[in-house]
C-alpha positions as CSV (number, residue, x, y, z in Angstrom):
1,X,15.0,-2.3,-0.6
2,X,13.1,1.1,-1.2
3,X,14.2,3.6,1.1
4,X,11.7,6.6,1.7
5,X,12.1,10.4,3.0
6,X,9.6,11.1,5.1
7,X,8.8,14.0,7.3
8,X,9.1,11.2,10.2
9,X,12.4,10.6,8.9
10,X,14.1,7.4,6.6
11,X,11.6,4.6,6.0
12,X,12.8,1.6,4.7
13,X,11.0,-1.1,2.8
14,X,11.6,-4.3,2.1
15,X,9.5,-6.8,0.1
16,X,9.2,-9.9,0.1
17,X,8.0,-12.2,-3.0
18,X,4.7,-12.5,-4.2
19,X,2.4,-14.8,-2.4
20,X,-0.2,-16.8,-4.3
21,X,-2.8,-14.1,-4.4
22,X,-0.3,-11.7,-5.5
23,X,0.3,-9.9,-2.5
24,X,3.6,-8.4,-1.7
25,X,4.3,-7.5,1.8
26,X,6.6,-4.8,2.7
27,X,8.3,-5.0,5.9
28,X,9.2,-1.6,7.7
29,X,12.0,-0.3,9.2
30,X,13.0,3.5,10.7
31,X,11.1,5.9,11.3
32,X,8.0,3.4,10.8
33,X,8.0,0.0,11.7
34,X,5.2,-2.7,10.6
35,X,4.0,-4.2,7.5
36,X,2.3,-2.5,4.0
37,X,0.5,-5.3,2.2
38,X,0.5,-4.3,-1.5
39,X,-1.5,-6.5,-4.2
40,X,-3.9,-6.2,-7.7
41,X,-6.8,-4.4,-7.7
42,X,-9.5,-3.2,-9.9
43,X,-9.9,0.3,-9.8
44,X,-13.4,1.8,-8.9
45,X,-14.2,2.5,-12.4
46,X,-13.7,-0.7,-13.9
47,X,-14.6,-3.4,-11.3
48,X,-13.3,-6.3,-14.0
49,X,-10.1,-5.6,-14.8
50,X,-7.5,-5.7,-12.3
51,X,-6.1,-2.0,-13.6
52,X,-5.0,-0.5,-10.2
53,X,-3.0,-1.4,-7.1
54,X,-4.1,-1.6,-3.4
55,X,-1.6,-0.5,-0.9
56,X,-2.7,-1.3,3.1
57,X,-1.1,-1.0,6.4
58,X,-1.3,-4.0,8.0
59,X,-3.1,-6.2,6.0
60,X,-3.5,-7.7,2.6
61,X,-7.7,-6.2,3.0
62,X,-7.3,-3.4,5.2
63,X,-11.3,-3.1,4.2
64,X,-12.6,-6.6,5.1
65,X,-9.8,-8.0,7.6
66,X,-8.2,-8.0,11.1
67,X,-4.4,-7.4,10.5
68,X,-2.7,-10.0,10.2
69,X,0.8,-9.1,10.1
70,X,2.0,-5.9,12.5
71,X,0.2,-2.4,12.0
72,X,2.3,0.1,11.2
73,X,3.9,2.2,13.7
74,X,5.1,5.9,14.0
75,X,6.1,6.9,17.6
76,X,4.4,4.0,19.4
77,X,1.1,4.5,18.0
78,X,0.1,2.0,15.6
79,X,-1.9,3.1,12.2
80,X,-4.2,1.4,9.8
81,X,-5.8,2.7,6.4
82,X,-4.9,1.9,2.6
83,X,-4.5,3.6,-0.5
84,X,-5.2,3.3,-4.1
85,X,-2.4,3.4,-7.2
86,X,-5.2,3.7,-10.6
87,X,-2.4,2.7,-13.4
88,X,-3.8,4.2,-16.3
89,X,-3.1,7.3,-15.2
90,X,0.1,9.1,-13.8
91,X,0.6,9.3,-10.3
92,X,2.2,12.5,-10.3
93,X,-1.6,13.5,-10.9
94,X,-4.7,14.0,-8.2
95,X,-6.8,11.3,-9.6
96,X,-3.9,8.9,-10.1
97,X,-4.8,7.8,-6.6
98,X,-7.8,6.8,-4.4
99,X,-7.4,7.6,-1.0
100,X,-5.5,7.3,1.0
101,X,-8.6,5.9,3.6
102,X,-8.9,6.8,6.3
103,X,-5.4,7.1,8.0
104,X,-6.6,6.2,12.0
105,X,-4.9,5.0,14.5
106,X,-6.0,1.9,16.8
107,X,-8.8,4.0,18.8
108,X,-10.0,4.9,15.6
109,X,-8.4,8.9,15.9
110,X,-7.0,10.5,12.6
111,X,-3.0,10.4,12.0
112,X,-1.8,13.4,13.2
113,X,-0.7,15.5,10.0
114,X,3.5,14.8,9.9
115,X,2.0,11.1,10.9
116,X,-0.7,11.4,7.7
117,X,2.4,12.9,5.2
118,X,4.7,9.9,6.8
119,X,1.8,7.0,6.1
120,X,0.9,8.3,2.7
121,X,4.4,8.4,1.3
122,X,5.1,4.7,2.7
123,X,1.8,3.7,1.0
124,X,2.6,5.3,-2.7
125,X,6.0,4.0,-2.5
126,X,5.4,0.5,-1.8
127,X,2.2,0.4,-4.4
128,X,4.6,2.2,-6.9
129,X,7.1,0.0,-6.9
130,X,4.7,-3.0,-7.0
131,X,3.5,-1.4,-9.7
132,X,6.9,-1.4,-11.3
133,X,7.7,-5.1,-10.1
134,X,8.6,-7.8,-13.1
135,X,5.8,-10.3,-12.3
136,X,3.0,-7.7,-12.8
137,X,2.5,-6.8,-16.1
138,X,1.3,-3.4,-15.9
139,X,0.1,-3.7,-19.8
140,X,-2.1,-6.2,-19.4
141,X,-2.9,-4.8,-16.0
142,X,-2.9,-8.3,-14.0
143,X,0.0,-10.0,-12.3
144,X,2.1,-12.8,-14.2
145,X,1.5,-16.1,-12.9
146,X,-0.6,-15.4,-10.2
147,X,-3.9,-15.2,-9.4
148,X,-4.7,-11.2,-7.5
149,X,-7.5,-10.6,-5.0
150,X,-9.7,-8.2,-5.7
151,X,-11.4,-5.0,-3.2
């Protein structure tokens, strides 16, 4: 279990085991409640090479796909959006991250800020410790024994 400080308050996040695509989902409870689907990506830089990690609220394609598993919600309202983890650089850096996307709620509004600050730590703490996770090899960039979606 991850447990996150957020300016909502305590998120908690639990994964569950890989799928065969490579997806992890997180389920959410405290402060947010719902699902963060976290799986292989490529970064936008090198389409090929799966060399980053896709984070999304929701869904395993927040980009292509209707939910599938409960949005995330804050307060009642319910969220969608993703975010990007590039792996070859730090993510304590700017451009260690893409996004996040587009943090809206159902009727298509922007989060409120503490809402935005809340989403976006859930989102880099479930794709870092994906990132972290023993059946993706971060050095050869692609998950073990499983084959990952791409964008």
């Amino acid at each position: 279990m991850i447990t996150i400080a957020t300016p909502s308050g305590t998120v908690r996040a639990v994964p569950s085991e890989a799928d065969a695509t490579g997806s992890v989902r997180y389920g959410l409870t405290g402060a947010a409640r719902g699902t963060v689907h976290v799986t292989a990506t490529s970064s936008p830089a090198r389409w090929d090479q799966f060399d980053a990690v896709r984070a999304s609220l929701g869904s395993a394609s927040a980009v292509r796909e209707l939910p599938v598993e409960p949005l995330v919600r804050i307060r009642g309202r319910a969220y969608q959006g993703s975010t990007v983890r590039v792996l070859a650089h730090s993510a304590d850096v700017p451009w260690g991250w893409q996004g996040p996307v587009s943090l809206v709620d159902t009727d298509d509004r922007p989060a409120p800020e503490q809402a935005s600050q809340t989403l976006t730590a859930v989102l880099r703490a479930c794709a870092s410790n994906y990132a972290t996770r023993s059946d993706f090899a971060a050095s050869s960039s692609r998950p073990v024994a499983t084959t990952p979606r791409s964008c």
